[in-house]
VMD Tcl script that draws the C-alpha trace (Angstrom):
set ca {
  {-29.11 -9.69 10.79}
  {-29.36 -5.86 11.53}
  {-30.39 -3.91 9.34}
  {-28.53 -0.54 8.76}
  {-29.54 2.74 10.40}
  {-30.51 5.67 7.75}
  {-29.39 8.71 9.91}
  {-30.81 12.18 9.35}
  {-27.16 12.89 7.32}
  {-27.99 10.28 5.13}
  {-31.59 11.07 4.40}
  {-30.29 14.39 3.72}
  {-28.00 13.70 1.05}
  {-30.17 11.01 -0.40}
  {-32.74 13.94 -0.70}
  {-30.07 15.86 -2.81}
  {-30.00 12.51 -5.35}
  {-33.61 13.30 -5.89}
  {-33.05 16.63 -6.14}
  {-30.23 16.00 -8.50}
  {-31.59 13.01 -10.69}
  {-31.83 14.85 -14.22}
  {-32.87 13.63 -17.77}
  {-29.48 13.72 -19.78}
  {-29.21 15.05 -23.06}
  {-25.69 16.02 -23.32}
  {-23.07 13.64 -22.87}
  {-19.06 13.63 -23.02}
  {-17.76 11.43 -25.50}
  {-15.79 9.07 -23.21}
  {-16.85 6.03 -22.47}
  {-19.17 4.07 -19.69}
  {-17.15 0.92 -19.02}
  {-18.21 -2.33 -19.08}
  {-17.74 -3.65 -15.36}
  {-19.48 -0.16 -14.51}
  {-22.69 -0.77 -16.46}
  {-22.94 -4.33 -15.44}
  {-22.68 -3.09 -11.65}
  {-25.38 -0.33 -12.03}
  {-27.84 -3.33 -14.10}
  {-26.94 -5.29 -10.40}
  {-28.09 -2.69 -8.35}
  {-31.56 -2.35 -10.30}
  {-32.24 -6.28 -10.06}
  {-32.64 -4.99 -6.59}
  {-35.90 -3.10 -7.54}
  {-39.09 -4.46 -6.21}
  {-41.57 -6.45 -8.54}
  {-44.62 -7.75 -8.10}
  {-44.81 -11.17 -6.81}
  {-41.42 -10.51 -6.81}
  {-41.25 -11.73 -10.48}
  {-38.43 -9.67 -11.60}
  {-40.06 -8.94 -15.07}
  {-37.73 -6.56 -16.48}
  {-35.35 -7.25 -19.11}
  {-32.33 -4.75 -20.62}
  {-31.00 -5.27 -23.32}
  {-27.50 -3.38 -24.45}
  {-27.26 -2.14 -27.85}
  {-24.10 -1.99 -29.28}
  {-24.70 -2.88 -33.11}
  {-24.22 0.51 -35.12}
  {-26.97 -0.90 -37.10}
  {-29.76 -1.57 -34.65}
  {-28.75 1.84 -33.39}
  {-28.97 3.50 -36.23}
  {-32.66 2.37 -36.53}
  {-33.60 3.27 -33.28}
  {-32.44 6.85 -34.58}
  {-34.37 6.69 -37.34}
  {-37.08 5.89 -35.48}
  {-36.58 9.10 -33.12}
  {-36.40 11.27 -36.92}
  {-39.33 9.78 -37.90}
  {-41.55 10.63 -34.58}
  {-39.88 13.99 -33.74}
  {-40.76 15.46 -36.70}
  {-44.41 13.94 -36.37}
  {-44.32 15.58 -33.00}
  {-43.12 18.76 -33.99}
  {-45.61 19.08 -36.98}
  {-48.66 18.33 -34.37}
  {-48.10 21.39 -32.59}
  {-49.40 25.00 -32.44}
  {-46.55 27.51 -33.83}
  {-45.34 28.63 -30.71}
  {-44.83 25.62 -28.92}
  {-43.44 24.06 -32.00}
  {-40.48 26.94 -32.46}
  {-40.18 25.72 -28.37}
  {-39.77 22.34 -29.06}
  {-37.59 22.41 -32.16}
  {-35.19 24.37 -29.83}
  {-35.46 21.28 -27.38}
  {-32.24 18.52 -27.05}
  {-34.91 15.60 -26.50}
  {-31.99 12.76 -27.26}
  {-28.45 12.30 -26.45}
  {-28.77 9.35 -29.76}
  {-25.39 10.64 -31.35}
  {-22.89 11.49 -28.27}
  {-24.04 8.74 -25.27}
  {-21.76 5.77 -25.08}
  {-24.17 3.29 -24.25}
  {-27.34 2.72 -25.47}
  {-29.96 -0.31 -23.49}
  {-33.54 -1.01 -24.28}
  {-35.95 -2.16 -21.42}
  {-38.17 -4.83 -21.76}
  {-41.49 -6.23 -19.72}
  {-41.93 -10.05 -20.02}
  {-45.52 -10.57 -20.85}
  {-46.08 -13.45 -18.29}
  {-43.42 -14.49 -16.43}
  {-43.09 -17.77 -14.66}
  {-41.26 -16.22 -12.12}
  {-43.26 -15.13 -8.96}
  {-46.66 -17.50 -9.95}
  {-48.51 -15.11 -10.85}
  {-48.90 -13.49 -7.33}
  {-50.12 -9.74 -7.21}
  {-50.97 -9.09 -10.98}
  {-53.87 -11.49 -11.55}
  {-56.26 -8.02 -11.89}
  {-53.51 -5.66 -12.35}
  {-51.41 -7.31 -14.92}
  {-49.91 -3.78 -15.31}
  {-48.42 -4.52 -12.18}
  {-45.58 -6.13 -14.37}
  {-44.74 -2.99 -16.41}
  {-44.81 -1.02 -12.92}
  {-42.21 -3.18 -11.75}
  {-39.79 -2.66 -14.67}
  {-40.12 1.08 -14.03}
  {-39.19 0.35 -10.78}
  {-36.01 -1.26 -11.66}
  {-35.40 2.03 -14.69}
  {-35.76 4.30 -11.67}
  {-33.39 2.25 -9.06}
  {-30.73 1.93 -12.03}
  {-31.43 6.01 -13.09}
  {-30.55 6.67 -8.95}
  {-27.56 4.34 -8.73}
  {-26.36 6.34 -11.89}
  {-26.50 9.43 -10.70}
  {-25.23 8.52 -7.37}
  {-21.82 7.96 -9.44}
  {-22.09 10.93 -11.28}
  {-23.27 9.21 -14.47}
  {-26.24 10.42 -16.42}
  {-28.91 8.68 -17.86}
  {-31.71 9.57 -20.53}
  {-34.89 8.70 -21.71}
  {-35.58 8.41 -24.91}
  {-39.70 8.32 -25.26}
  {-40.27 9.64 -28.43}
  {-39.88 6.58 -30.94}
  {-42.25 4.22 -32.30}
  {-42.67 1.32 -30.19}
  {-42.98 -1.48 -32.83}
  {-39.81 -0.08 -34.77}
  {-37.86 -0.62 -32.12}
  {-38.69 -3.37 -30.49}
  {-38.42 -5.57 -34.45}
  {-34.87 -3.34 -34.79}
  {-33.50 -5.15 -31.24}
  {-35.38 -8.90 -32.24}
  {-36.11 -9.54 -28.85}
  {-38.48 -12.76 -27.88}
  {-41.78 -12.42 -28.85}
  {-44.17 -10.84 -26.36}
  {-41.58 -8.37 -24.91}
  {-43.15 -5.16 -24.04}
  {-40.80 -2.21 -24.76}
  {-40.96 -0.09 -21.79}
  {-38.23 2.35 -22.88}
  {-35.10 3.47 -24.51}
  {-32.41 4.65 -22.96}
  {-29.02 6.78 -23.40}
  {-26.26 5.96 -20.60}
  {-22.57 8.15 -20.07}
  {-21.01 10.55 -18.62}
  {-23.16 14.09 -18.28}
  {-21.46 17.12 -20.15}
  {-22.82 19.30 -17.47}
  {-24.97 19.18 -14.46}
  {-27.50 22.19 -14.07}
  {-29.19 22.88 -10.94}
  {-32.76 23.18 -13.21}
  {-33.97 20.42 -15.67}
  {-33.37 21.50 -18.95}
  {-37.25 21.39 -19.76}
  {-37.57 24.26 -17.06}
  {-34.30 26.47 -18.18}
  {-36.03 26.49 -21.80}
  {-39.64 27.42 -20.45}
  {-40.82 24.15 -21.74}
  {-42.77 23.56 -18.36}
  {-42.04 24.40 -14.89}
  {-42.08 21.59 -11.66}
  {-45.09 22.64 -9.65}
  {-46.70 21.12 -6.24}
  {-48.95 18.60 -7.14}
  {-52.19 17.76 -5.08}
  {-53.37 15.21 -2.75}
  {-56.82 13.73 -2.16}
  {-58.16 12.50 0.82}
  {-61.40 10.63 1.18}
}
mol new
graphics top color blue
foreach p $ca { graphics top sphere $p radius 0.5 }
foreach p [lrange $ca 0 end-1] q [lrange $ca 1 end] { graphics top cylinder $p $q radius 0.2 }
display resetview
């Protein structure tokens, strides 16, 4: 087989998907449907994995109740957050949209299996962080698919880990690697919405060489 050709038009335009990938907070009401989630959760099965062991696992939430908890959850560590920090970063961060919990219409959970039989144990015998790595890989292929069809996707880190992960009863084991909020964007800004409130600004970062 031969493999496609990645001209310099394409490069270009997958440069403006990085450019373009943003954190959603804001979300119209409509919503994501089914065939279209399912489609985008193909796509990041495509992610690599160590030992190509596929670790990841995503689970949709659609029970008002679990949901519910998860917001809870978001209350409960928010306001922890909020109350850990000096006065003027905390009138900041109050200002902050840091969950789209009450307008996205779907809501998924992603899991890292603990020890998979899948891929034999190959790569992650000293790194057995390897695993998580690889279910970030598939969160980032699925958060660039999105995006690529003008659907927005958003992270939702501050929770408490344990809460959530007894609120969705997954299999024991299951690492929760994140929460996430999945529709339609309200808006697209050129800036991340961290930098247009003057929460923190996307600088060069360095490289080492030895």
């Amino acid at each position: 087989m031969i493999p496609p050709e990645f001209d310099a038009g394409f490069r270009a335009r997958f440069e403006d998907l990085l450019r373009w990938r943003r954190d959603v907070r804001h979300f119209r009401p409509e919503p994501l449907p089914r065939a279209t989630l399912e489609r985008l959760l193909d796509l990041a099965d495509l992610a690599p994995s160590v030992g190509l062991s596929q670790p990841w696992r995503f689970v949709i939430v659609d029970d008002l109740a679990r949901r519910a908890a998860v917001r809870e959850s978001f209350l409960r560590a928010n306001a922890a957050a909020l109350a850990g920090l000096p006065a003027e970063r905390a009138t900041l961060y109050a200002r902050l949209k840091l969950a789209g919990l009450d307008q996205a219409p779907c809501q998924l959970a992603l899991f890292s299996l603990p020890d998979p039989e899948q891929g034999h144990g190959l790569g992650r015998a000293t790194m057995a962080l390897t695993l998580d790595y690889s279910a970030v890989m598939a969160l980032h292929t699925l958060w660039l698919a999105a995006r690529a069809e003008g659907i927005g996707l958003g992270w939702v880190s501050i929770l408490e880990p344990e809460v959530v992960t007894a609120a969705l009863d997954v299999p024991a084991g299951w690492r929760l690697i994140g929460y996430f909020c999945l529709g339609y964007p309200a808006s697209v800004e050129a800036e991340p919405e961290l930098q247009r409130e003057g929460w923190e600004t996307r600088r060069p970062i360095p490289r080492l060489s030895r």
